[in-house]
MITI-463053 format. One record per atom (N, C-alpha, C, O, CB): residue in one letter; x, y, z. Coordinates in steps of 0.02 Angstrom, whole numbers, padded with zeros to 5 digits, always signed. Glycine has a CB too. Example, Ala and Ser with C-alpha at 12.3 -4.5 7.8 and 13.67 -1.06 7.14 Angstrom:
2
a+00660-00284+00390 a+00615-00225+00390 a+00660-00165+00390 a+00712-00166+00423 a+00565-00224+00452 s+00642-00112+00354 s+00684-00053+00357 s+00645+00002+00394 s+00670+00057+00402 s+00704-00030+00286 
This chain:
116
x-02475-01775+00421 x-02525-01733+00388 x-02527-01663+00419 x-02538-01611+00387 x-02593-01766+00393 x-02516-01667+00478 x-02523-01586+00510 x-02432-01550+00493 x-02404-01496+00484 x-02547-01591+00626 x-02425-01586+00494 x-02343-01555+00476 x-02372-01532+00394 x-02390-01473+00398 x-02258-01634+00477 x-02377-01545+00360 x-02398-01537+00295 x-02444-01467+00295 x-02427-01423+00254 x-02438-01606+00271 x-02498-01455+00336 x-02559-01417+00320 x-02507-01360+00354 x-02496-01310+00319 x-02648-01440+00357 x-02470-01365+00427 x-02454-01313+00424 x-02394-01250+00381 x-02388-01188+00378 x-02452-01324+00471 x-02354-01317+00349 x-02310-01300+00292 x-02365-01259+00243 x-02365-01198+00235 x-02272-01374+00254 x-02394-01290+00223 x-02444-01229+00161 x-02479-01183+00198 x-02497-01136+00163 x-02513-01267+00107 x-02505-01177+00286 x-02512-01113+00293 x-02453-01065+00291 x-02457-01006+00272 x-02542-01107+00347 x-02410-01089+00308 x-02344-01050+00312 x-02328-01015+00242 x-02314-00955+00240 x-02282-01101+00332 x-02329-01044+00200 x-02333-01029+00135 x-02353-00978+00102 x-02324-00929+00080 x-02356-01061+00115 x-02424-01003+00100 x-02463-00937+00104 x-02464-00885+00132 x-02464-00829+00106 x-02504-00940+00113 x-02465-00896+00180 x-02433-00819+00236 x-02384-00776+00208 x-02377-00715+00208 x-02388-00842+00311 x-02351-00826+00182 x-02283-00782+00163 x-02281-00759+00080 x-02235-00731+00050 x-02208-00834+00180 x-02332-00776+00060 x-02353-00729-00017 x-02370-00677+00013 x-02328-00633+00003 x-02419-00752-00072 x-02425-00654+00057 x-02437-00593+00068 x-02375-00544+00118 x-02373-00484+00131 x-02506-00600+00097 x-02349-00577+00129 x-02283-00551+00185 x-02246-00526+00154 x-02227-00468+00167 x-02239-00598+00225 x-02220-00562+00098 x-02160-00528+00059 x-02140-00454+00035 x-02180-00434-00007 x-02161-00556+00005 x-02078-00398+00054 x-02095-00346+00034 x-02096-00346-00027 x-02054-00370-00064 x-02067-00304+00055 x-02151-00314-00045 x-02164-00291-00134 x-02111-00217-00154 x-02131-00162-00134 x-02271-00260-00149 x-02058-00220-00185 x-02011-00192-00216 x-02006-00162-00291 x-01988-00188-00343 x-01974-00231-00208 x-02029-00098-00276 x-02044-00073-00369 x-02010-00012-00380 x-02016+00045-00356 x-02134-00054-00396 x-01966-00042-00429 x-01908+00061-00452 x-01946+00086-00502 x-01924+00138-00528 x-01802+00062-00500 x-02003+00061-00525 x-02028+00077-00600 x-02063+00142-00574 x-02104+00151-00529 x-02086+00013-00645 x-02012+00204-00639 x-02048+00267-00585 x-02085+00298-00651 x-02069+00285-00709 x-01980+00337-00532 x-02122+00329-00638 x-02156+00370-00671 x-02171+00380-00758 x-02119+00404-00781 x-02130+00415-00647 x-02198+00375-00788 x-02183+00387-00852 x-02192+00466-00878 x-02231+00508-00856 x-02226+00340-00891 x-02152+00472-00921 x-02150+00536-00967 x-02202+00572-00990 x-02195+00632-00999 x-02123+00525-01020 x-02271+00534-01005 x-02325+00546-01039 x-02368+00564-00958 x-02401+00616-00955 x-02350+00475-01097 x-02365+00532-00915 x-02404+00556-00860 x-02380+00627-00834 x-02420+00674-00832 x-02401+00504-00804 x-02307+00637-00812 x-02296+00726-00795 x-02307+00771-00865 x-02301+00831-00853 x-02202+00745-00764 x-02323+00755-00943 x-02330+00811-00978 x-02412+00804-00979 x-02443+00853-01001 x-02285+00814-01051 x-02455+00737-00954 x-02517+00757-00948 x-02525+00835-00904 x-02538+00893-00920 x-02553+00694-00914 x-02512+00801-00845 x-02504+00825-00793 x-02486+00911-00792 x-02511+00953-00754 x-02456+00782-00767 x-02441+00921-00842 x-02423+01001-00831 x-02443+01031-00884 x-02448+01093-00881 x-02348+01022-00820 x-02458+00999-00944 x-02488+01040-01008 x-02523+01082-01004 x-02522+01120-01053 x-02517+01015-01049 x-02582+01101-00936 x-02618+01144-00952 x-02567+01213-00909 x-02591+01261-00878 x-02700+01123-00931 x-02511+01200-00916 x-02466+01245-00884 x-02408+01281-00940 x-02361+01320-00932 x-02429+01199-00823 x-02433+01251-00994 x-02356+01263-01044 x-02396+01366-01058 x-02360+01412-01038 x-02349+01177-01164 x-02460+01383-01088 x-02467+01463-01109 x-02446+01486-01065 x-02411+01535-01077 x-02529+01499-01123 x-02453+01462-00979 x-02443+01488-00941 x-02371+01527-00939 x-02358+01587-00944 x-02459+01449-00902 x-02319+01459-00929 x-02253+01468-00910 x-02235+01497-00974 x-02193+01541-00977 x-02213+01405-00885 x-02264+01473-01027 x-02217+01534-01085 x-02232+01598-01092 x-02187+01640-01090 x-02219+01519-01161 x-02298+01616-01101 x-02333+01706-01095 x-02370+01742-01051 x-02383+01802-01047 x-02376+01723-01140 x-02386+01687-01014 x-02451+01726-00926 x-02373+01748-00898 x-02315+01749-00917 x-02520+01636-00840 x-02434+01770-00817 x-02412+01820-00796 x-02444+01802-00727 x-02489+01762-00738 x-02427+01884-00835 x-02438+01817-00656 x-02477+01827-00605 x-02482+01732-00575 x-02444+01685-00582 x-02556+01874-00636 x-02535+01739-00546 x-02545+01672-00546 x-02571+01637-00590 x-02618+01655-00625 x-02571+01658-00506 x-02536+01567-00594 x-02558+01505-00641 x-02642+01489-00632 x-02675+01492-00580 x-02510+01430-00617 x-02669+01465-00718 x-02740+01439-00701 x-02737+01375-00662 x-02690+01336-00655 x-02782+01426-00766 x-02820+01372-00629 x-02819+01343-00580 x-02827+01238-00616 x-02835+01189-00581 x-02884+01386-00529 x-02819+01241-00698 x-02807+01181-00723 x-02737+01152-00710 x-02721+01094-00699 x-02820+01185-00788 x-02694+01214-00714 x-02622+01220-00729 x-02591+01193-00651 x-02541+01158-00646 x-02598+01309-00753 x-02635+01218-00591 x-02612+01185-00517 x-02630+01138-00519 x-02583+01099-00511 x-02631+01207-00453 x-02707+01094-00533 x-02733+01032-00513 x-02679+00982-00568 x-02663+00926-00549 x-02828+01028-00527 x-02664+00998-00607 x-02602+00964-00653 x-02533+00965-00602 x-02502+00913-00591 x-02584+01019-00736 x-02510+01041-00570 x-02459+01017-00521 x-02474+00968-00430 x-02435+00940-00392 x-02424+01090-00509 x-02544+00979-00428 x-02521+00953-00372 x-02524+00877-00400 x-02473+00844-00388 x-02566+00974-00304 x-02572+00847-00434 x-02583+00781-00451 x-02505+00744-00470 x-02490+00687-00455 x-02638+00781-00514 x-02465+00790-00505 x-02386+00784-00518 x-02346+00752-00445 x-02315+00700-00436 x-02351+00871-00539 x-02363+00806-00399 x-02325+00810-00326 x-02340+00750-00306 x-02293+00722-00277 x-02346+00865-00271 x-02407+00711-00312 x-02435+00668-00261 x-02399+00613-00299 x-02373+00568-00267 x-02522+00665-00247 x-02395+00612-00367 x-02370+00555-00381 x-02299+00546-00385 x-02274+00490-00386 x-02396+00537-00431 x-02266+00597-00388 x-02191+00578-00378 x-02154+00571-00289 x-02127+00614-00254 x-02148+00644-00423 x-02171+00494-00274 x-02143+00493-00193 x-02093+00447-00201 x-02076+00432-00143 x-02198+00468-00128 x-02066+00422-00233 x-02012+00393-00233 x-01951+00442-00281 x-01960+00492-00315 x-02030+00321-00257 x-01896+00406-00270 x-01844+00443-00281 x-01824+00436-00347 x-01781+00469-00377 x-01796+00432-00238 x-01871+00370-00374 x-01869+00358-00464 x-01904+00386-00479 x-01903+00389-00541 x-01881+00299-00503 x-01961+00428-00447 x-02009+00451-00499 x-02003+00518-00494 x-02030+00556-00534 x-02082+00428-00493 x-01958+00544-00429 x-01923+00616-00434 x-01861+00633-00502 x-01855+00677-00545 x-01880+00624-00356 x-01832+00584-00487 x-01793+00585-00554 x-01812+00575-00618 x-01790+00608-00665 x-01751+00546-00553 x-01849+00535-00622 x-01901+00516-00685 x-01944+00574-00697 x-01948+00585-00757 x-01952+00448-00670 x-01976+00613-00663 x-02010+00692-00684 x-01959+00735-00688 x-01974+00780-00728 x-02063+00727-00629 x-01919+00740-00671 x-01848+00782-00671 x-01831+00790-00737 x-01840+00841-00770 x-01785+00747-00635 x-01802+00731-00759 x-01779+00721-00833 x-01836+00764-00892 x-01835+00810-00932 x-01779+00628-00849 x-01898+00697-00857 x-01968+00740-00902 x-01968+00808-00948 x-01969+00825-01007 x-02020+00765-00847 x-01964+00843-00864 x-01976+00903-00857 x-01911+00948-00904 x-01923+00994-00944 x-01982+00914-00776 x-01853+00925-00890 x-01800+00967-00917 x-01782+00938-00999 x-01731+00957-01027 x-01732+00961-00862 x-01829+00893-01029 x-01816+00880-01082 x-01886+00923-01123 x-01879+00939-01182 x-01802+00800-01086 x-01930+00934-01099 x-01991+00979-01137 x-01970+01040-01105 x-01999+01085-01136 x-02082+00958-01120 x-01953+01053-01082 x-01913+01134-01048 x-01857+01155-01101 x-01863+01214-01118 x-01864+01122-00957 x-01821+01132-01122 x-01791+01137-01178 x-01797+01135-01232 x-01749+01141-01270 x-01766+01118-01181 x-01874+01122-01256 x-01905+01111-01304 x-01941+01199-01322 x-01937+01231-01374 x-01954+01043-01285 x-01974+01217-01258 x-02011+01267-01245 x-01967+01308-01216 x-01924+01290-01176 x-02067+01254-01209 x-01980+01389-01245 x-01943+01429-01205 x-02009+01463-01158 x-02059+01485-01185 x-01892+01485-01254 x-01998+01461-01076 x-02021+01463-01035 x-01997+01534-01006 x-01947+01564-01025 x-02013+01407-01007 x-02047+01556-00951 x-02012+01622-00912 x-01986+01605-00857 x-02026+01594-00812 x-02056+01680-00892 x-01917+01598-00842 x-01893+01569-00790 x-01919+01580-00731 x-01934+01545-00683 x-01839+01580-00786 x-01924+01656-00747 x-01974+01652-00646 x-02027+01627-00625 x-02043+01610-00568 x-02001+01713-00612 x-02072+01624-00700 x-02143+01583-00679 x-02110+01493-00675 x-02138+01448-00644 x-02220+01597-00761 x-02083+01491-00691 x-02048+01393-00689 x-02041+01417-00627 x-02092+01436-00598 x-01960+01349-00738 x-01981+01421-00598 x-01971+01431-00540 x-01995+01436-00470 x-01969+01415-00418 x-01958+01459-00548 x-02078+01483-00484 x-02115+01464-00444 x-02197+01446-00444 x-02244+01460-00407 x-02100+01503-00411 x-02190+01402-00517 x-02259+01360-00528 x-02278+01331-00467 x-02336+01334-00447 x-02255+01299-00581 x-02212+01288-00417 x-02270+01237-00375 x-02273+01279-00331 x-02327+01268-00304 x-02255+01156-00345 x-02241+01335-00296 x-02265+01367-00242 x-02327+01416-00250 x-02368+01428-00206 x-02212+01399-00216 x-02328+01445-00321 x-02406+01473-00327 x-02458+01433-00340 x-02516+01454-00336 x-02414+01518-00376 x-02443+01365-00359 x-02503+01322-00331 x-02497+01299-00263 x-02555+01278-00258 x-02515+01261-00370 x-02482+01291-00228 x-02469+01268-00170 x-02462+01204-00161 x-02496+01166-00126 x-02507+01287-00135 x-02401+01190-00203 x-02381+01119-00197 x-02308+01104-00190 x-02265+01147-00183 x-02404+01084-00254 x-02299+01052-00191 x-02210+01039-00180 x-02194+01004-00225 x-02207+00944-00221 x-02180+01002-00116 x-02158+01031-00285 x-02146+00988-00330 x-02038+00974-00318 x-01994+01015-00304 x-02184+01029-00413 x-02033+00906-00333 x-01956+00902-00348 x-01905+00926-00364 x-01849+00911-00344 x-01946+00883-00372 x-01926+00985-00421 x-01898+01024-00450 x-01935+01078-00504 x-01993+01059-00515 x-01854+00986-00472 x-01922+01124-00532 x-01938+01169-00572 x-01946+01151-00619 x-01943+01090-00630 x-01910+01210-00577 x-01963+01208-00680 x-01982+01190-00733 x-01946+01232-00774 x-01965+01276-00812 x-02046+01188-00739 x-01875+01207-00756 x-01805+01235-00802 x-01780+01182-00839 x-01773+01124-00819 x-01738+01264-00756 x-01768+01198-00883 x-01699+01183-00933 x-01636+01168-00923 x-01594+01134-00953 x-01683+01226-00966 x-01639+01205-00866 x-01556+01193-00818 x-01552+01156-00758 x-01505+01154-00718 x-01523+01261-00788 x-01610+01124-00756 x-01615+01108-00680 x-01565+01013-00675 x-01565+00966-00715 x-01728+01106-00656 x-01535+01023-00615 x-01479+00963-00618 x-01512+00906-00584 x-01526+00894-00526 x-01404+00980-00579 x-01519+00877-00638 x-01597+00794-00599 x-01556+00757-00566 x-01582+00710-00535 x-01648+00718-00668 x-01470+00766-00562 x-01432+00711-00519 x-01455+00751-00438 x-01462+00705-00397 x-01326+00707-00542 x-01463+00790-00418 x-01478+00800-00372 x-01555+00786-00329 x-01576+00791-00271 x-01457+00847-00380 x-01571+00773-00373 x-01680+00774-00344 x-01680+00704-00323 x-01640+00663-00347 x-01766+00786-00429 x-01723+00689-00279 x-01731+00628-00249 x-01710+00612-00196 x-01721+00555-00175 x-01714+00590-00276 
């Protein structure tokens, strides 16, 4: 019987032990939430981005920490970037005038085999 009880503590133990393993990165609809209030910006502003347009990039930054969901905003990003004609220099430096770190820009050209 004690051989037994300690087999099912063991058990149990080891549901919560196990590493939990997830590639599922990011979806498409969360980085264009995320940067929409940035599209007047990057296509006709000027100066610094509104301050909707940063809380959209940093919330972006925080959620892309894996290397699927760098690539997965990557793609995102360069498939509505091509959609929209943007001012390259404001893409370029959206996350540093918010003060964030994003993966990559908000080009058209940008090469997503590299991010991550």
């Amino acid at each position: 019987m004690n051989v037994l009880k300690s087999l099912a503590i063991i058990s149990v133990l080891g549901i919560f032990f196990i590493p939990r393993y997830s590639e599922s990165a990011i979806s498409c609809s969360v980085v264009i939430q995320d940067l929409q209030p940035c599209v007047s910006y990057l296509t006709s502003g000027s100066g610094n981005p509104p301050e909707t347009c940063c809380d959209g990039v940093k919330s972006l930054a925080a959620a892309t920490t894996t290397s699927a969901d760098k690539k997965a905003a990557c793609q995102c990003i360069k498939s509505v970037a091509n959609s929209v004609t943007v001012k390259p220099e404001l893409a370029r430096a959206l996350a540093s005038n918010c003060g964030a770190s994003l993966p990559v820009d908000a080009s058209p050209t940008v090469d997503c085999t590299t991010v991550g």
